[in-house]
DRENVOLUM-423455 format. One record per residue: x, y negated, z negated of N, C-alpha, C, O in turn; residue in one letter. Coordinates in steps of 0.2 Angstrom, whole numbers, padded with zeros to 4 digits, always signed. Each point is the difference from the previous one (the first is absolute). Layout:
XYZXYZXYZXYZA/...
REM end
This chain:
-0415-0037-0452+0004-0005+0003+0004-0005-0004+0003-0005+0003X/-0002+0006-0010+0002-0005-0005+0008+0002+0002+0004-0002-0004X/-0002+0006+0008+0008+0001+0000+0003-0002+0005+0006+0000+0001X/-0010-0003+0005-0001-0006+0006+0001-0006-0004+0005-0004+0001X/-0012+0002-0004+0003-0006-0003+0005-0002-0005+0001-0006-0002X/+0000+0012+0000+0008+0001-0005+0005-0002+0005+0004-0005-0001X/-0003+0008+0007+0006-0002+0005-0001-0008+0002+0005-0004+0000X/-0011+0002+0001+0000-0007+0002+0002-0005-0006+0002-0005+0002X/-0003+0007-0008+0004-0005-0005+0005+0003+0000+0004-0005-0002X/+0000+0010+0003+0006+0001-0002+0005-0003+0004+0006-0001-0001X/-0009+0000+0007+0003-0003+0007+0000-0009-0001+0005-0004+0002X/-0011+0002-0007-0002-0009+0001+0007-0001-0007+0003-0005+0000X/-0003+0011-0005+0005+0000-0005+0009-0001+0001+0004-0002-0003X/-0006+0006+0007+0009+0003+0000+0002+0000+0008+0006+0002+0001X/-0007-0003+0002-0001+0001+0007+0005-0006+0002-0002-0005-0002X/+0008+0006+0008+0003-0005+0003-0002-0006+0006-0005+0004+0002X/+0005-0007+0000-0002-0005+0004+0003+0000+0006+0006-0002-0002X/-0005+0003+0006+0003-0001+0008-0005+0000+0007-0006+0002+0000X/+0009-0005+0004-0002-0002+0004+0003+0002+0009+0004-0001+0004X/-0012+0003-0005+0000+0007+0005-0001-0002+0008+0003-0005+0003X/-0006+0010+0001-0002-0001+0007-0006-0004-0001+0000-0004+0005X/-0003+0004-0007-0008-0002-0001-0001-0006-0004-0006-0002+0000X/+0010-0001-0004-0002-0004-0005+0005+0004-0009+0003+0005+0000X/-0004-0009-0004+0002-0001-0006-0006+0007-0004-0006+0001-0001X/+0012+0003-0001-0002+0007-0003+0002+0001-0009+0006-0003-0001X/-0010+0005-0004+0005+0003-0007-0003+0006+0000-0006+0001+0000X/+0013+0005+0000-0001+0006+0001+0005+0003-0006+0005-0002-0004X/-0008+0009+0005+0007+0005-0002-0002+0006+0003-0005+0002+0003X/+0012+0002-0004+0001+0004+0004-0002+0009-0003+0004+0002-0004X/-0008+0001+0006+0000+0008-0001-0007-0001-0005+0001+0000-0006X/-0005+0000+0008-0005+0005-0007-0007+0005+0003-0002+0001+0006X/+0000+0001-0013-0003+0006+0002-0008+0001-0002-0002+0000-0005X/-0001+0000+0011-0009+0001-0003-0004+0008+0001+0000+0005+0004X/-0002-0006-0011-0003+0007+0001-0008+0001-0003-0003-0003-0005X/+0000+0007+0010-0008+0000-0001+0000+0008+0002+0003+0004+0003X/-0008-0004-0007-0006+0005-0002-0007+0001+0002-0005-0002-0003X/+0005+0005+0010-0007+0000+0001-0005+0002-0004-0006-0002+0002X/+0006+0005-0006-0004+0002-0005-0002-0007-0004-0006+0001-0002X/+0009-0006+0001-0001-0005-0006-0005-0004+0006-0004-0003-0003X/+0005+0004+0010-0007-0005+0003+0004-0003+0006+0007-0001-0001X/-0009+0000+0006+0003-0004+0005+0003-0007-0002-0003-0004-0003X/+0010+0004+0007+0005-0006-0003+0000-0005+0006+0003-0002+0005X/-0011+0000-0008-0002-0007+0005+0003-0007-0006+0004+0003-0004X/-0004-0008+0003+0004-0006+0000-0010-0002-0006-0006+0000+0002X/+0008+0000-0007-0007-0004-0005+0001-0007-0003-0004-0003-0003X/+0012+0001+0004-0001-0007-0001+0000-0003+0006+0002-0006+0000X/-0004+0010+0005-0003-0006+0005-0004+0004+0005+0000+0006-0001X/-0002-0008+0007-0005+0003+0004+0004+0006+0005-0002-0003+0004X/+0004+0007-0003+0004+0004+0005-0006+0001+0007-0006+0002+0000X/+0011-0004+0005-0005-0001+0007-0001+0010+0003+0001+0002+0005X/-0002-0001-0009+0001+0009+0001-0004+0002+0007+0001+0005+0003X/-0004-0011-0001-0003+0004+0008+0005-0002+0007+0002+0002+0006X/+0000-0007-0010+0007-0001+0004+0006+0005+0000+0002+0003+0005X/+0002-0001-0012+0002+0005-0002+0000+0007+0004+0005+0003+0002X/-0013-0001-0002-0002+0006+0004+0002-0002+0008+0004+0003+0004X/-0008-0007-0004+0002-0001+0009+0007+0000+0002+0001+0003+0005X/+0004-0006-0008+0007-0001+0001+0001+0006+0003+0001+0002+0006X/-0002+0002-0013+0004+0008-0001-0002+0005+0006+0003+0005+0002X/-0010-0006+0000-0002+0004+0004+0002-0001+0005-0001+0004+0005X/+0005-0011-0003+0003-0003+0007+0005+0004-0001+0001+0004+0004X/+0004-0004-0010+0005+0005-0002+0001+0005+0003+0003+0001+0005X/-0007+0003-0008-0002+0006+0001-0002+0003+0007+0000+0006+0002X/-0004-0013+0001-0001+0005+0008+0005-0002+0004+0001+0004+0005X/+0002-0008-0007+0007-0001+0004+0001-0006+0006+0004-0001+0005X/-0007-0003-0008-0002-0005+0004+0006-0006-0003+0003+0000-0006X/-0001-0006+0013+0001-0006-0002-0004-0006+0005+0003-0004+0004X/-0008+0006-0004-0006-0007+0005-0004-0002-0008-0003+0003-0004X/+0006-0011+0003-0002-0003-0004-0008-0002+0003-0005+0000-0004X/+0005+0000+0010-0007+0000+0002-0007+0003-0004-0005-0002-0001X/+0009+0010+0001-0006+0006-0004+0001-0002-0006-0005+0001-0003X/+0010-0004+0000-0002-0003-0009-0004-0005+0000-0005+0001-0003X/+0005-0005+0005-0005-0007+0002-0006+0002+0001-0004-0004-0003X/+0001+0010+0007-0005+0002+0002-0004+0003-0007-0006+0000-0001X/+0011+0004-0004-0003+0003-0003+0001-0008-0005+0005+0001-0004X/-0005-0003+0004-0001-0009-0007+0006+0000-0004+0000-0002-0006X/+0006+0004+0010+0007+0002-0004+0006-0004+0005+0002+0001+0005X/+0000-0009-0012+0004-0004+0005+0006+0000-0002+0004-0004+0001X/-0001+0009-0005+0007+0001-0004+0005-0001+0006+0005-0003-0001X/-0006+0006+0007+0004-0002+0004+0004-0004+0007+0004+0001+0004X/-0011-0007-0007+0000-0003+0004+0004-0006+0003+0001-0002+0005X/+0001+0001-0012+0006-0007+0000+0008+0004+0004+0004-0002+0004X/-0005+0010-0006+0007+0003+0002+0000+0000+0008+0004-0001+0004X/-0012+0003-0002+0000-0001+0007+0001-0006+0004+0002+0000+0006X/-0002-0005-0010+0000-0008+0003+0008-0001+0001+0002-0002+0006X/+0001+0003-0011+0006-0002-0002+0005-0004+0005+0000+0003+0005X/+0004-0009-0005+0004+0001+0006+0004+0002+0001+0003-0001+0005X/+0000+0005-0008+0006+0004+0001-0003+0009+0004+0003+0003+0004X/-0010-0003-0007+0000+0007+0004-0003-0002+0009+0001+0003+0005X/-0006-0010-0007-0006+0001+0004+0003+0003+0009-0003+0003+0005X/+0011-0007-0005+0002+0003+0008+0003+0005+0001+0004+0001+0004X/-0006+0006-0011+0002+0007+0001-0003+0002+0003+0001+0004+0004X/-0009-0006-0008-0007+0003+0000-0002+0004+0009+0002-0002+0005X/-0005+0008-0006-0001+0003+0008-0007-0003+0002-0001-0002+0006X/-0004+0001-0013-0005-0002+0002-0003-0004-0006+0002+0000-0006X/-0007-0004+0007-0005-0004-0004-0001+0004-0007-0006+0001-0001X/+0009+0000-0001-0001+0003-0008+0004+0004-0001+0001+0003-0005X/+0005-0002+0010+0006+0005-0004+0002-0001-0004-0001-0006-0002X/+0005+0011-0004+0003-0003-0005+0004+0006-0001+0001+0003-0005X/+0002+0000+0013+0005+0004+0001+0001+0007-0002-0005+0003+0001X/+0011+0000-0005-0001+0008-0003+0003-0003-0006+0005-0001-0002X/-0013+0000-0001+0000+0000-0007-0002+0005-0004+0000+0005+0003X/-0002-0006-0009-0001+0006-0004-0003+0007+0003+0003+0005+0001X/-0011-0005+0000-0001+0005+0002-0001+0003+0008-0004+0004+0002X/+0012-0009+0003+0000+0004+0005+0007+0003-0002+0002+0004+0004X/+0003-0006-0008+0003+0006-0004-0004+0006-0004+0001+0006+0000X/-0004-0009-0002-0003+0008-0005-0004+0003+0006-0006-0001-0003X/+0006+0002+0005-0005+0004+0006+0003-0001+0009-0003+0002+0004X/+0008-0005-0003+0004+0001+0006+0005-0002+0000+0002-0005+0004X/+0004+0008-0009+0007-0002-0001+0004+0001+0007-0001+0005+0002X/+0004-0008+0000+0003+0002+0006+0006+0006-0001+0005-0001-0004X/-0005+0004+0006+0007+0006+0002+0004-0001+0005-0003-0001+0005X/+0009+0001-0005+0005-0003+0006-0002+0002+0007+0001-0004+0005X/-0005+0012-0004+0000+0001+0007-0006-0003+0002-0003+0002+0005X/+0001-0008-0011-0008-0004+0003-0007+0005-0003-0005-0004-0002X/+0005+0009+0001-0006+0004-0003+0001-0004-0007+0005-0003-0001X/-0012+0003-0003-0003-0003-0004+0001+0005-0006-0001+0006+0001X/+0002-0008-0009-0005+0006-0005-0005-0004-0004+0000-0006-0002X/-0004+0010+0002-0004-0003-0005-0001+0003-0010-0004+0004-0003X/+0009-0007+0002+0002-0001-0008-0008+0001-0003-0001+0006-0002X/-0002-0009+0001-0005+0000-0004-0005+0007+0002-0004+0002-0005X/+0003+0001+0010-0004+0005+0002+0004+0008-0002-0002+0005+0000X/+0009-0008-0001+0004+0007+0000+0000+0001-0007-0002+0005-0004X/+0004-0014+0001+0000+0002-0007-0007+0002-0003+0001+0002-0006X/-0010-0002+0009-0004+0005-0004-0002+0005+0002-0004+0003-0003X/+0008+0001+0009+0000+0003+0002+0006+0005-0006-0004+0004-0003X/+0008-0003+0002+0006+0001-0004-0004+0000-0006-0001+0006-0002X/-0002-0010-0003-0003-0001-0006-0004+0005-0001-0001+0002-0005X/-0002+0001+0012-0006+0005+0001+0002+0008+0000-0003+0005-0001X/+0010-0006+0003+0003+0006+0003+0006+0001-0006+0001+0006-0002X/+0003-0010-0001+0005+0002-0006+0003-0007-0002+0005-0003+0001X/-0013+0006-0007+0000-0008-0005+0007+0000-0002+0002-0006+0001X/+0003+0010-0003+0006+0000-0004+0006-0006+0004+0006-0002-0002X/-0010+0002+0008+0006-0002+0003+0003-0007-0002-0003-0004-0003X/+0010+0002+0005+0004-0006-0004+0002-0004+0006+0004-0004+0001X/-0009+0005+0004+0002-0006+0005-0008-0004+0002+0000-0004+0005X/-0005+0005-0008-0007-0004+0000+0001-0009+0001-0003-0004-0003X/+0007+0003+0007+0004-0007+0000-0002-0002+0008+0001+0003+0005X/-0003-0012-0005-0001-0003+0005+0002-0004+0000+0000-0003-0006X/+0005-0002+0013+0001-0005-0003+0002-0004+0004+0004+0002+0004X/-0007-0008-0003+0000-0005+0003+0006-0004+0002-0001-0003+0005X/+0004+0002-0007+0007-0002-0001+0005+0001+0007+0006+0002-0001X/-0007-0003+0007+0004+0002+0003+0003-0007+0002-0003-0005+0000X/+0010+0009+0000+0006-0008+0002+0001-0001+0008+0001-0006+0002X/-0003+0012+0002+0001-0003+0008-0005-0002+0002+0001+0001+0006X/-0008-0003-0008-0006-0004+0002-0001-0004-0006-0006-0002+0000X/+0010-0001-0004-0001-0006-0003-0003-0007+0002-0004-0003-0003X/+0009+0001+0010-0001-0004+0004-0008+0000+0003-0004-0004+0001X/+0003+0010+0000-0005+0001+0002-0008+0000-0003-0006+0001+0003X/+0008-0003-0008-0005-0001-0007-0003-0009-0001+0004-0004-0002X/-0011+0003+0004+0000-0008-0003+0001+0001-0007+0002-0006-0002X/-0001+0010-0003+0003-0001-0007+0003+0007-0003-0004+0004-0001X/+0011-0003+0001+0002+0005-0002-0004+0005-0007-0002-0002-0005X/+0002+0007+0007-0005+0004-0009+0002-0002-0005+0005+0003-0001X/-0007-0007-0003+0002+0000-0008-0004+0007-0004+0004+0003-0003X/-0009-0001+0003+0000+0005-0003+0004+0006+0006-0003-0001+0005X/+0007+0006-0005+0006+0002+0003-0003+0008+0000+0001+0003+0005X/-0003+0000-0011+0002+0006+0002-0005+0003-0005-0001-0004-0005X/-0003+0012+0005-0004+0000-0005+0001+0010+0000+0001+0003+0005X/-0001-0002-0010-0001+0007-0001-0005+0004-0005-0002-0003-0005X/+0000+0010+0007-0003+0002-0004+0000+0008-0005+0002+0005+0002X/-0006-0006-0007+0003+0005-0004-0005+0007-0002-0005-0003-0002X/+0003+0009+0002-0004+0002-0002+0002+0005-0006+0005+0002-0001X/-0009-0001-0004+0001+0005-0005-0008+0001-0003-0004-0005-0001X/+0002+0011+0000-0006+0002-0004-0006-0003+0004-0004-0003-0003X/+0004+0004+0008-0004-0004+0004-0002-0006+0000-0006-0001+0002X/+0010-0004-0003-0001-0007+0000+0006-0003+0004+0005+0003+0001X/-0006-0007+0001+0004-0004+0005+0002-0007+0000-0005-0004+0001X/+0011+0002-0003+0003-0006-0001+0004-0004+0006+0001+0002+0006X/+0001-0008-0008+0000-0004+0005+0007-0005-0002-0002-0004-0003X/+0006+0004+0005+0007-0004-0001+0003-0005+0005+0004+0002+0005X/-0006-0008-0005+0003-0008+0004+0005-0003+0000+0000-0003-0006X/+0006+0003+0011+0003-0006-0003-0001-0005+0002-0005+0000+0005X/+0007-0006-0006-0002-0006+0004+0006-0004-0001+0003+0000-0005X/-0001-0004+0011+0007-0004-0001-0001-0006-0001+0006-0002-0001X/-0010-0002+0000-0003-0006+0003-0006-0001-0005-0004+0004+0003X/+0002-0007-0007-0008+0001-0005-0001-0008-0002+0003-0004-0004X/-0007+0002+0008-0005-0007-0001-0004+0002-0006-0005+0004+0001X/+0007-0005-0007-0003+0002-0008-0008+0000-0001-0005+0004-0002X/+0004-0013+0006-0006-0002-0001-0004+0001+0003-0006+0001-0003X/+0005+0000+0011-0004+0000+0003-0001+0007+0004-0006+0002+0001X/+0013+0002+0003+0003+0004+0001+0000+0006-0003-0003+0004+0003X/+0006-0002-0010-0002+0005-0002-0008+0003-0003-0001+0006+0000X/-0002-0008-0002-0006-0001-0002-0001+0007+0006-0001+0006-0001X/+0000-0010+0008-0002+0004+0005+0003+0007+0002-0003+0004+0003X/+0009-0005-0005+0005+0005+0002-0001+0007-0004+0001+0006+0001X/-0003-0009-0008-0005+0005-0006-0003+0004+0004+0002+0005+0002X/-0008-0010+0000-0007+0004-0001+0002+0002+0007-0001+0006+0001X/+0004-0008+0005+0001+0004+0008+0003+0008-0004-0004+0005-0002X/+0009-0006+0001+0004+0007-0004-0006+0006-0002-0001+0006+0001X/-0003-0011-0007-0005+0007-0005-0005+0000+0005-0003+0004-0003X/-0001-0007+0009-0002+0002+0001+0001+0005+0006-0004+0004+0003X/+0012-0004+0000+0001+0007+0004+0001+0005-0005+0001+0005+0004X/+0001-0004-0010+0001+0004-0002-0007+0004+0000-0001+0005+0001X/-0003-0011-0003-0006+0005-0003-0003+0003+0009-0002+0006+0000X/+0002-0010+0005-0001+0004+0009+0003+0006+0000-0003+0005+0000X/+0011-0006-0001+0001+0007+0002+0000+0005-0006+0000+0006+0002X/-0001-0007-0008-0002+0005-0006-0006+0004+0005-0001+0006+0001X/-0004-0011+0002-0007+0003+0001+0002+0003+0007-0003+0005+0002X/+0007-0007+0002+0001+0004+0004+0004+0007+0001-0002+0004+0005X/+0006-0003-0009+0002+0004-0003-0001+0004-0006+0005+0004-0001X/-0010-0003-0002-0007+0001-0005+0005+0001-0007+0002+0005-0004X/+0001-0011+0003+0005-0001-0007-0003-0004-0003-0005-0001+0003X/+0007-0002-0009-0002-0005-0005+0003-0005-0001+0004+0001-0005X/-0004-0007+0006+0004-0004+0000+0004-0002-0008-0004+0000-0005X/+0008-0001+0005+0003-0001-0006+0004-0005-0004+0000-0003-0005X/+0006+0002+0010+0004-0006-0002+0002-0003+0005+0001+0003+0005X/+0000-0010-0005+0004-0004+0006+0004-0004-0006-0001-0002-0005X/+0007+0003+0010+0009-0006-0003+0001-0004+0006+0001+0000+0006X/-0002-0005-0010+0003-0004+0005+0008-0003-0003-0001-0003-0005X/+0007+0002+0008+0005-0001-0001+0003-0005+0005+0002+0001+0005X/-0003-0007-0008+0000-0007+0004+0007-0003-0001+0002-0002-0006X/+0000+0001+0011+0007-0003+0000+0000-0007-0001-0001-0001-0006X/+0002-0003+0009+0000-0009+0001-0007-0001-0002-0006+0000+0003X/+0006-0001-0009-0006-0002-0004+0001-0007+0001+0005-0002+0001X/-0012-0003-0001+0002-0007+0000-0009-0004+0001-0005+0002+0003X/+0005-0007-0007-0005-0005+0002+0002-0009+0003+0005-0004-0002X/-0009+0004+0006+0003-0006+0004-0003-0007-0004-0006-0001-0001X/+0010-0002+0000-0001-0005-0005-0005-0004+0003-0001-0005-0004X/-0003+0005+0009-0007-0004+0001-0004+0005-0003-0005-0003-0003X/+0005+0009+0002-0003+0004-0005-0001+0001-0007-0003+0004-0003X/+0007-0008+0000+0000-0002-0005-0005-0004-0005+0000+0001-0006X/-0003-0003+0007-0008-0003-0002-0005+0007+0000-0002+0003-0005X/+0002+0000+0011-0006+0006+0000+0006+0004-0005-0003-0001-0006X/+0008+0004+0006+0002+0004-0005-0003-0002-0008-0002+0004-0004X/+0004-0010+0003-0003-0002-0007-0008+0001-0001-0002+0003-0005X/-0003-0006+0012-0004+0002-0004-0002+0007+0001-0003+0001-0006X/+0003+0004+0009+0002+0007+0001+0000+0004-0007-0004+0004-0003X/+0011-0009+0000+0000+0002-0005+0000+0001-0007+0002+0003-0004X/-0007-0008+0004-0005-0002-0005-0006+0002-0001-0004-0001-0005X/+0002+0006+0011-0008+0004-0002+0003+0009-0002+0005+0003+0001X/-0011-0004-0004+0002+0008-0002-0001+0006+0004-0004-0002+0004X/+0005+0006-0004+0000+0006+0004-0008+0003+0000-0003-0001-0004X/+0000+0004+0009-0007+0005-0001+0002+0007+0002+0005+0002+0002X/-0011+0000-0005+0003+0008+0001+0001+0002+0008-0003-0004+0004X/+0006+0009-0001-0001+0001+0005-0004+0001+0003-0005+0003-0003X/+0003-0002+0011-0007+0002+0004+0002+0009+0003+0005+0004-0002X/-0009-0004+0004+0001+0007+0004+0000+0000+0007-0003-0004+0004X/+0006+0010-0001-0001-0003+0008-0004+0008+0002+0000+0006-0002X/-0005-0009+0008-0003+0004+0003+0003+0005+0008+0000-0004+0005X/+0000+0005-0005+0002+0003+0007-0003+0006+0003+0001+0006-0002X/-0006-0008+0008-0005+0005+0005+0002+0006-0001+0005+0002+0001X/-0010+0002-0001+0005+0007-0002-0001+0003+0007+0000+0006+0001X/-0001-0010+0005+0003+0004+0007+0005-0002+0002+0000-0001+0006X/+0006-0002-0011+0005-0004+0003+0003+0010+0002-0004+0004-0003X/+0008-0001+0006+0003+0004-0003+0008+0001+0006+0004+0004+0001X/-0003-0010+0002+0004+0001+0006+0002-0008+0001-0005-0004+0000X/+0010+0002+0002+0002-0004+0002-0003-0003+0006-0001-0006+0002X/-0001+0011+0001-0006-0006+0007-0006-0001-0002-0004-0001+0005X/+0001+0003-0012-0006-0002-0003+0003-0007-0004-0004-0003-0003X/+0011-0001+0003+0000-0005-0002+0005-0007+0007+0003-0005+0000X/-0007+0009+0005+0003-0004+0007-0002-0005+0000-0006-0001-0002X/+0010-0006+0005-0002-0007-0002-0005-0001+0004-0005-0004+0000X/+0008+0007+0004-0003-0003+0011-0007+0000-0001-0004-0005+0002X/+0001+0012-0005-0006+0001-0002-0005-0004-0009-0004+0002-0003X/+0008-0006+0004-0002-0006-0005-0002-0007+0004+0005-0003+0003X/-0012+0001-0003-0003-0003+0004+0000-0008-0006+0001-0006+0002X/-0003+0006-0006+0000-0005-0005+0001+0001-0006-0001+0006-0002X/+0002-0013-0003+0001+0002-0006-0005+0004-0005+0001+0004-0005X/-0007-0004+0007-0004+0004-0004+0001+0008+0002-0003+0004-0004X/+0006-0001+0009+0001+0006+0001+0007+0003-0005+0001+0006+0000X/+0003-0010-0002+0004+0000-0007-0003+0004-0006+0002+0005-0003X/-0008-0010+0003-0004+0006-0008-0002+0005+0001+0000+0004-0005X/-0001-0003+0011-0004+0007+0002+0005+0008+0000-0002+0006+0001X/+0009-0012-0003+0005+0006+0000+0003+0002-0009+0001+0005-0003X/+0000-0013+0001+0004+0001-0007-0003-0008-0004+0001-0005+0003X/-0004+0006-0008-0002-0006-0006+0005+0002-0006+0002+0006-0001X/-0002-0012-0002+0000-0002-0006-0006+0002-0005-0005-0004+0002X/+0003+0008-0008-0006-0004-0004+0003+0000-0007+0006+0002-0003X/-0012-0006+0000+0001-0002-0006+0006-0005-0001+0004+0002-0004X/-0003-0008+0009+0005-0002+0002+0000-0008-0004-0002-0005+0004X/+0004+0004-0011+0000-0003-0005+0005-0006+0001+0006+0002-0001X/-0006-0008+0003+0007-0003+0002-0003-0008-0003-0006-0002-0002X/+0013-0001+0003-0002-0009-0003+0001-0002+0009+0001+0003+0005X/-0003-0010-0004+0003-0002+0006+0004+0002+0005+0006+0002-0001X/-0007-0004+0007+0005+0000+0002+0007-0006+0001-0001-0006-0001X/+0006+0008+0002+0005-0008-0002+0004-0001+0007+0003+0004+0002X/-0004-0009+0003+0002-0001+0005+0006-0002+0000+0002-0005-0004X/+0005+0009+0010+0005-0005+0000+0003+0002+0009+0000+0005+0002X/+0002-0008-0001+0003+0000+0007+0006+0005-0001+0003+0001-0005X/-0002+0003+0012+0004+0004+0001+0006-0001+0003-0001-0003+0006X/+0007+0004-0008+0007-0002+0002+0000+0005+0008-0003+0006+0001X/+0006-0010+0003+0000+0004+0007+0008+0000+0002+0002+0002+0005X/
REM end
């Protein structure tokens, strides 16, 4: 993870200062993260990574859910300021909407004559049936349900790669909260690579992340210093149930609390400094 917090100095270094939708940001534009699952899971060791949070997010992702309600039940509140918000709350259809966000695009994109596809099922589907293929692409990003979104997708669109039996993983992201944001946006990413590697019986191997609007928000600025003053540890490993083997073996609905989280995907050997608290720009 020392090339994470290479980005984070190079942003507090060089990085311009403007003044955004959310508060006062110093960003730059375009860079590029690269991990190797082989070298150890890219959890966050200069400071705590809420990784059971993490999981539960991705698995709301992934089943295709937006009831902020079922993340709260499973001990995951990332989305709850978005639910609150006053700009969405007199969208909302009901007490925890948070509209067609990410994974009710990746799993029920709308098609004009109203049928649904589901992008994330075809694309492991396709992985299983002809790895070569050059369209392994899902993507969140639709512009005529925008409005329809309590927060448009900053991470946007993601693809994937197979060769020699391993399977890779490529993100862009348009939008990257450095300090607090990306961190999660990591380990969300490597740990779907490594789901569907197993559900498609590959080996997981690289994830890119290619981050557009890089930036830290200058109340972030204290936590980035001390951030980046502790050294690095080595990385942990991540576990994963080996009856995951299908997408409704990681159904949310069917997640009752946070401890039935572990019972799917841990972290071990999971070596870290504190965690560092900072408020999230909404």
């Amino acid at each position: 993870m020392r090339n994470y917090n290479l980005l984070l100095k190079e942003i507090m270094d060089n990085g311009s200062d403007r003044n955004g939708r959310n508060g006062m940001t110093r960003g730059l534009f375009t860079r590029e993260l690269r991990f190797r699952m082989k070298d150890g899971f890219p959890a966050t060791t200069t400071k705590k990574l809420a990784f059971r949070s993490v999981a539960g997010e991705l698995f709301w992702f992934m089943s295709g859910s937006n009831d902020n309600k079922i993340l709260q039940r499973i001990g995951c509140e990332i989305w709850t300021a978005n639910a609150n918000v006053d700009y969405w709350k007199p969208k909302a259809k009901f007490d925890g909407d948070l509209g067609r966000v990410y994974g009710v695009q990746w799993r029920f994109w709308r098609k004009p004559d109203g049928t649904t596809v589901d992008q994330l099922q075809s694309v492991i589907d396709r992985i299983k049936k002809d790895p070569n293929d050059r369209r392994l692409i899902v993507s969140a990003w639709n512009p005529g349900e925008i409005e329809d979104m309590a927060l448009p997708p900053c991470h946007m669109i993601f693809q994937f790669f197979v060769t020699d039996g391993k399977l890779s993983l490529h993100m862009f992201q348009r939008s990257c909260d450095t300090f607090l944001g990306v961190p999660f946006n990591i380990a969300s990413y490597a740990l779907m690579l490594h789901l569907v590697a197993q559900m498609t019986n590959l080996i997981p191997d690289e994830l890119i992340l290619t981050l557009g609007d890089v930036h830290i928000y200058h109340d972030h600025f204290d936590a980035v210093r001390e951030q980046l003053a502790r050294e690095p540890m080595e990385l942990p490993k991540l576990w994963i149930n080996p009856n995951i083997k299908s997408l409704a073996d990681i159904d949310v609905s069917k997640l009752l609390t946070p401890e039935d989280i572990v019972e799917l995907v841990k972290l071990t050997d999971y070596k870290h400094h504190p965690a560092i608290k900072a408020k999230m720009a909404v």
